[in-house]
C-alpha positions as CSV (number, residue, x, y, z in Angstrom):
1,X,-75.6,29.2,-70.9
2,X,-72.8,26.6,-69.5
3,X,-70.4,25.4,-71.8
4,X,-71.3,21.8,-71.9
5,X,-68.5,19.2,-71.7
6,X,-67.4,16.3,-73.4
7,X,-65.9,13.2,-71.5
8,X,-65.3,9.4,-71.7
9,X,-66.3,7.3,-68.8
10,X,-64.1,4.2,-68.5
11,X,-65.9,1.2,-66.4
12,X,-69.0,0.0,-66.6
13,X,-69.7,-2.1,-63.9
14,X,-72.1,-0.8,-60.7
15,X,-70.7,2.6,-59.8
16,X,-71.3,3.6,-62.9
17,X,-74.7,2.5,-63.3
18,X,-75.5,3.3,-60.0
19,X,-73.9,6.3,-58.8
20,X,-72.5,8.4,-61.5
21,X,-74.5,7.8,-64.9
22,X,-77.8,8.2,-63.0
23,X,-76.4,11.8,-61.6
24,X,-74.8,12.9,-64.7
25,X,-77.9,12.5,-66.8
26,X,-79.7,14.8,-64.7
27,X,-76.0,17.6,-65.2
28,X,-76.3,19.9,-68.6
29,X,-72.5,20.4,-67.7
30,X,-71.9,17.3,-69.4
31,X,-72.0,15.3,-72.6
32,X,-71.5,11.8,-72.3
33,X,-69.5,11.0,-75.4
34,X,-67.9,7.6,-74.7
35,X,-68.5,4.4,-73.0
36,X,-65.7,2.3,-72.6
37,X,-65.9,-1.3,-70.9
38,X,-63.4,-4.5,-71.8
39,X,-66.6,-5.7,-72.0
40,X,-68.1,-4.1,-74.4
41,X,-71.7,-5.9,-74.3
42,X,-71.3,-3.9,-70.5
43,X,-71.0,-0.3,-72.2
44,X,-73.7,-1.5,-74.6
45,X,-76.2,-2.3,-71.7
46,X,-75.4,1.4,-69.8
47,X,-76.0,3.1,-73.3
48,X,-79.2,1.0,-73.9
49,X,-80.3,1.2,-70.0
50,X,-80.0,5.1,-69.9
51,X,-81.2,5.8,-73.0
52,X,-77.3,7.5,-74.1
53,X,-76.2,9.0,-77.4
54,X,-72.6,7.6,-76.9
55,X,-70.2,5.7,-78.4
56,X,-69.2,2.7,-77.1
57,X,-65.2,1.4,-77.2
58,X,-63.9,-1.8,-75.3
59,X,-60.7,0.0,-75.1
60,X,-59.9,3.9,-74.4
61,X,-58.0,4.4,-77.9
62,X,-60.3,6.4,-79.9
63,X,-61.5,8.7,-76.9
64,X,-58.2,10.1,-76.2
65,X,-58.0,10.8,-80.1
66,X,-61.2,12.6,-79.9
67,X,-60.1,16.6,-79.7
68,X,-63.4,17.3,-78.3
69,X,-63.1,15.2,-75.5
70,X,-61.7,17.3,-72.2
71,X,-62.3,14.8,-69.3
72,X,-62.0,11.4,-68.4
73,X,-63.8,9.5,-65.9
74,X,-61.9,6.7,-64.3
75,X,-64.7,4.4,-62.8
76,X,-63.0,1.1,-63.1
77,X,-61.1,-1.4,-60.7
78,X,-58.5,0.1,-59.0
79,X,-55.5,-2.5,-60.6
80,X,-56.5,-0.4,-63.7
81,X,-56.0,3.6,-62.7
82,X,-52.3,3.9,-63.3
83,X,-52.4,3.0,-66.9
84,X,-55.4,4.4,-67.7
85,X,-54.5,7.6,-65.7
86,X,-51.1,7.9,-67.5
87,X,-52.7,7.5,-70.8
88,X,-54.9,10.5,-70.3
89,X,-52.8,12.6,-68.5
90,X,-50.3,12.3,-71.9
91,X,-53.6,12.9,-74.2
92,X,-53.9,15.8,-71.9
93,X,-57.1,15.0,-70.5
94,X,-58.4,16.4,-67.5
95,X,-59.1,13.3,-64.8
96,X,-61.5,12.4,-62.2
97,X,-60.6,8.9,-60.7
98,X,-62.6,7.1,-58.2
99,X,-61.1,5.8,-55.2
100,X,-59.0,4.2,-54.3
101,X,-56.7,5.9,-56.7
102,X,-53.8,3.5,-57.1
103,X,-52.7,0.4,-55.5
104,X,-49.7,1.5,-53.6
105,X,-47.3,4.7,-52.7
106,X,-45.1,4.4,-56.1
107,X,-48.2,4.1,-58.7
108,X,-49.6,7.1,-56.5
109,X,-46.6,9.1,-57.0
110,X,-46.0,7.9,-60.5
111,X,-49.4,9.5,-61.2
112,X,-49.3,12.4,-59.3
113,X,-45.9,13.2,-61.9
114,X,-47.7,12.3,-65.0
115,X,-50.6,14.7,-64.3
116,X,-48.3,17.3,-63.5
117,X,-46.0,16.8,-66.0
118,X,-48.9,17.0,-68.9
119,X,-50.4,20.0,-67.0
120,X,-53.4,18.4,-66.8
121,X,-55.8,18.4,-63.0
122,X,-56.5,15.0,-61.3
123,X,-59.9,14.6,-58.8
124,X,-59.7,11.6,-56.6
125,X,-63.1,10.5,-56.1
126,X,-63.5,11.0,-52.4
127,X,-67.3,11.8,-52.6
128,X,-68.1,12.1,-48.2
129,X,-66.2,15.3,-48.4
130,X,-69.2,16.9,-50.4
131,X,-71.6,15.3,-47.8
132,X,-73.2,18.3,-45.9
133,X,-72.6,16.8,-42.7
134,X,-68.5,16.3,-43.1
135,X,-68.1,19.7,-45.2
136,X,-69.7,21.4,-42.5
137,X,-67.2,19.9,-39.3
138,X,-64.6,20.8,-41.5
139,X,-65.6,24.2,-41.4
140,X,-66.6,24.2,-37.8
141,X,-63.1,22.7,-37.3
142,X,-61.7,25.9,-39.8
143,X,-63.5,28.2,-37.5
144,X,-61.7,26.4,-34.3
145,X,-65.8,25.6,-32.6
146,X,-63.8,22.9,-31.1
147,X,-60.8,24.3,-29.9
148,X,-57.6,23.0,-29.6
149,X,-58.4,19.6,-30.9
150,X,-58.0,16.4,-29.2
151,X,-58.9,13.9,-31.6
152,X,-61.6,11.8,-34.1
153,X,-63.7,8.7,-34.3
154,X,-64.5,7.1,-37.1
155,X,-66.9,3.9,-37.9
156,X,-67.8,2.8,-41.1
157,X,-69.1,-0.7,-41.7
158,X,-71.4,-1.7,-44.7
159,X,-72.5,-4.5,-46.9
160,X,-70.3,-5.3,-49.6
161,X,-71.5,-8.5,-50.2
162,X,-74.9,-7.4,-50.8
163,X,-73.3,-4.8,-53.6
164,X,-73.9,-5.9,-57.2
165,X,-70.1,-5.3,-58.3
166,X,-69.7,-6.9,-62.0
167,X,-66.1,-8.2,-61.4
168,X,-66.2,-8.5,-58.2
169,X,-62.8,-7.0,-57.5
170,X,-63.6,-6.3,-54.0
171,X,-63.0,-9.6,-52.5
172,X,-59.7,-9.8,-55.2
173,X,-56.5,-8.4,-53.3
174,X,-55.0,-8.1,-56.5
175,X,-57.6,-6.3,-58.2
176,X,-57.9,-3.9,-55.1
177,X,-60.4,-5.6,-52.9
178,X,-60.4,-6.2,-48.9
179,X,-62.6,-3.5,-46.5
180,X,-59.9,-1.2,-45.5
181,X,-58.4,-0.7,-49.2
182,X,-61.8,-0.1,-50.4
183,X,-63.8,1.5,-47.9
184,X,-60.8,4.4,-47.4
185,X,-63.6,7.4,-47.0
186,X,-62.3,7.9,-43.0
187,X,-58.9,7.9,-44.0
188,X,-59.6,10.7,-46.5
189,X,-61.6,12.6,-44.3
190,X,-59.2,12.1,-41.4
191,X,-56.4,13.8,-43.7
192,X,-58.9,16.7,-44.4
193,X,-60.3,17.4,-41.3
194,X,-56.6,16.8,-39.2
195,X,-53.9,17.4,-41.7
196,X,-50.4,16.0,-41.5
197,X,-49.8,12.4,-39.9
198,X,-47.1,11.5,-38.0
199,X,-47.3,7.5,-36.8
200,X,-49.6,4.6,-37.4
201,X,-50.9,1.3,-35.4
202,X,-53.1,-0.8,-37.4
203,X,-55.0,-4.0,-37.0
204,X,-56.1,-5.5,-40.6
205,X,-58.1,-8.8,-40.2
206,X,-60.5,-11.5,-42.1
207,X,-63.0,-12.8,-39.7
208,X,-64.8,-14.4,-42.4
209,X,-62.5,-17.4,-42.9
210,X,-63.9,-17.8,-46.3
211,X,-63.0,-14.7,-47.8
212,X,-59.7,-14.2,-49.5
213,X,-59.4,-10.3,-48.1
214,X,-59.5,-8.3,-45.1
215,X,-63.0,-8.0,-43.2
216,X,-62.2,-5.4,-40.8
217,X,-59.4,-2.8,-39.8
218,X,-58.5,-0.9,-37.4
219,X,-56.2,2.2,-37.3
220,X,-55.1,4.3,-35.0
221,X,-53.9,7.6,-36.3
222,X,-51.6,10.1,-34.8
223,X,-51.3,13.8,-36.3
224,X,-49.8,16.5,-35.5
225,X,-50.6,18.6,-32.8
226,X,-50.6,15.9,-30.9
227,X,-54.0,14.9,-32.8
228,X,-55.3,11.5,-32.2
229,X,-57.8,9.3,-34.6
230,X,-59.4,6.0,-34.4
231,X,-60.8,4.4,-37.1
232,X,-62.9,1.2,-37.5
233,X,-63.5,-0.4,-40.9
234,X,-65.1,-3.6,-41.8
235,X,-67.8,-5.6,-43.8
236,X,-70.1,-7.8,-42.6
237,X,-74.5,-7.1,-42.1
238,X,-74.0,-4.3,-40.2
239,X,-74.2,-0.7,-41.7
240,X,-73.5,2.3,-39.9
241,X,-71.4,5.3,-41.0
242,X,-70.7,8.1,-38.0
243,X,-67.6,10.4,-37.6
244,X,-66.9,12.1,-34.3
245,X,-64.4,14.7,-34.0
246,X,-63.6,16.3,-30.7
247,X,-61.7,19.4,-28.8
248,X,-61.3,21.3,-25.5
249,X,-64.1,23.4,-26.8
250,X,-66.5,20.7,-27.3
251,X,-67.4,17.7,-30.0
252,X,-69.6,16.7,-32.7
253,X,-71.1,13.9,-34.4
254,X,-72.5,13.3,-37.9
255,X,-74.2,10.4,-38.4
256,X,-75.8,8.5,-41.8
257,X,-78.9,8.4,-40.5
258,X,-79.8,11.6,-38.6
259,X,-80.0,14.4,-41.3
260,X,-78.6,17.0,-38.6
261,X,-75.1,17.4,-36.8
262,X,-74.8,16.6,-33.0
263,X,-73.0,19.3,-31.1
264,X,-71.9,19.3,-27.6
265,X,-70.2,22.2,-26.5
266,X,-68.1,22.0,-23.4
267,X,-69.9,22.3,-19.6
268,X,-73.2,21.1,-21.3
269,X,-73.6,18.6,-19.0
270,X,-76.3,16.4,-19.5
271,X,-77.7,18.7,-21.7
272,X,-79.3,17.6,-25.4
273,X,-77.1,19.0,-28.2
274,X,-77.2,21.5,-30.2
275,X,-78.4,20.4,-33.7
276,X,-76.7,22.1,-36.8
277,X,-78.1,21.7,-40.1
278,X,-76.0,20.5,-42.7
279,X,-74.2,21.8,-45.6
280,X,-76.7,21.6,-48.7
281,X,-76.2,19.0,-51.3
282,X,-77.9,18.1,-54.0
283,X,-75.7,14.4,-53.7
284,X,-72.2,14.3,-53.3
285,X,-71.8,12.5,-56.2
286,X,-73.5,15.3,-58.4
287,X,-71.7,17.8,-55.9
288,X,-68.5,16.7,-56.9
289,X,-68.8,16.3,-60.5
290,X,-70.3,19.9,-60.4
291,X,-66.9,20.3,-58.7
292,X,-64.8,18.5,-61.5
293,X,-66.7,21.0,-63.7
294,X,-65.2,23.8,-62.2
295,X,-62.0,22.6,-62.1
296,X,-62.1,21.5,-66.1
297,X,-63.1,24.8,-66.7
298,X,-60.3,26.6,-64.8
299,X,-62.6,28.2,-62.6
300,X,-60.8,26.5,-59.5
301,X,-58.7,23.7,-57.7
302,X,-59.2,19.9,-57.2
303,X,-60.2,19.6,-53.2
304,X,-57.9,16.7,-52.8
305,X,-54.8,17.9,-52.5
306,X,-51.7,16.5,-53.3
307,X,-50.1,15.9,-49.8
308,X,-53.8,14.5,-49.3
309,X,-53.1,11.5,-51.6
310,X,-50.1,10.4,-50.9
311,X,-51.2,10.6,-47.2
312,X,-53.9,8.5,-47.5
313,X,-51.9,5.7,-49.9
314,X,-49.2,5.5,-47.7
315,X,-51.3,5.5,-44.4
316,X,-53.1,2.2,-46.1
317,X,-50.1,1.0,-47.8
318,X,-48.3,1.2,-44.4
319,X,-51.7,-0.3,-42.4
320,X,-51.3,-3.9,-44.7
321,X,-47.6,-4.0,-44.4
322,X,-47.6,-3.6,-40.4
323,X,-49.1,-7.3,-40.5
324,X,-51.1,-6.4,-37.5
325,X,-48.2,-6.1,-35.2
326,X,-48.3,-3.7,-32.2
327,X,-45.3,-2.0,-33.9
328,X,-45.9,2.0,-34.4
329,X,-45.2,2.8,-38.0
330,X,-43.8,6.6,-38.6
331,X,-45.7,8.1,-41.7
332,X,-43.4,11.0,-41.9
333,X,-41.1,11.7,-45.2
């Protein structure tokens, strides 16, 4: 029998209720011990609406005094995560954080320390890597299917105004909104799938003259081995979510709506492609809190590496900052 673990989710609003509560009551790994909202009438509602034995707190005081609480679940706004990170990390707490993990290079960093420091393991909430469709390029990228590779091509566009965020941080700028800072899931997988980045060229926009953030990005990413991505990112009634990665040996694409992979090896010339199921997944959400599990337990280590975070802060710290010039920006240390 598992050992089952105690934790404290902090932030109530709609990922919670939404995405993680509804795939953690379904997980034996877990006992939900703690609710913790500002708003405490929030944590009441979750607790009420999913019929929880937990305790809730408007602050996260009492959980990190609980002995029998190993993990924390960061789930709020992202101007948050550095405290409430830092806190834990000192209660020695193991930490999963959503994205995006801080708001700039120096909180990442500053974080990154503090959860070393305390000996304590920190999972960035980067859920598409434990989608079967991008788990499985990266191991057809692993096992070199595409060759020496050329390049990627990313587009993810979705909704948020249709989202039923409680604070509504995503159109606050200094709360963490706008559609690149929030919707960084290419730039994660793009520092996965293609490693080390070298330069930048980024175009952050509002097209939506009434918003008081950034509506769409794009980013063009070079990476070593003369590797090079494209990314577009926006928000606005079109939803689509398709990643395309290609080499000398061929390319594939995976995308939202088609359950399998599209593969086109090379000299297939107006051939159909080959369809590869597939990774299995239960969800990624519930596949990477089954992962957090492990990693609490000591059984292995967080996917999202180190040099993976600070890559991805800096590449969207450094995307805002280039002011949509057609300046190349060096990412290297």
């Amino acid at each position: 029998m598992k050992k089952k673990i105690e934790i404290a989710i902090v932030g109530c609003g709609a990922v919670a209720e939404y995405y993680h509560l509804p795939v953690l009551q379904r997980m034996p790994e877990f006992k939900i011990k703690y609710l913790i909202d500002p708003q405490k009438d929030r944590a009441k509602h979750l607790k009420n609406l999913f019929r929880l034995d937990a305790i809730t707190e408007s602050t996260l005081n009492s959980a990190l005094e609980d002995e029998r609480v190993e993990a924390v679940l960061i789930l709020s706004p992202p101007t948050f995560h550095k405290d409430l990170i830092i806190q834990s990390a000192l209660k020695k707490k193991h930490i999963f954080c959503e994205k995006p993990l801080a708001m700039n290079v120096d909180e990442t960093v500053e974080i990154i320390e503090n959860c070393k420091e305390n000996n304590v393991q920190l999972l960035v909430g980067y859920q598409m890597r434990f989608d079967g469709k991008y788990s499985k390029i990266y191991e057809m990228i692993k096992k070199k299917m595409f060759g020496r590779m050329i390049g990627g091509h990313g587009l993810h566009f979705a909704n948020a105004f249709k989202w039923p965020s409680i604070t509504k941080f995503q159109q606050d700028k200094k709360r963490g909104g706008g559609a690149l800072f929030e919707m960084m899931h290419f730039v994660d997988l793009s520092s996965w799938f293609f490693g080390k980045a070298i330069s930048l060229q980024s175009y952050v926009l509002t097209k939506d003259r009434k918003l008081a953030v950034d509506d769409i990005a794009y980013l063009s990413i070079e990476f070593e081995n003369d590797v090079q991505v494209s990314l577009h990112i926006g928000w606005n009634k079109l939803t689509v979510n398709s990643f395309t990665v290609f080499g000398t040996e061929g390319y594939a694409r995976a995308i939202s709506d088609n359950k399998k992979i599209q593969y086109h090896a090379k000299d297939f010339l107006a051939q159909p492609p080959i369809l590869i199921k597939p990774n299995r997944s239960i969800s990624p959400f519930q596949d990477e809190l089954l992962h957090f599990y492990e990693i609490v337990q000591g059984k292995t280590n967080p996917i999202t590496k180190e040099r993976e975070i600070l890559q991805n802060s800096r590449i969207i710290e450094n995307a805002y900052l280039q002011n949509n010039t057609s300046k190349v920006v060096s990412l290297e240390d």
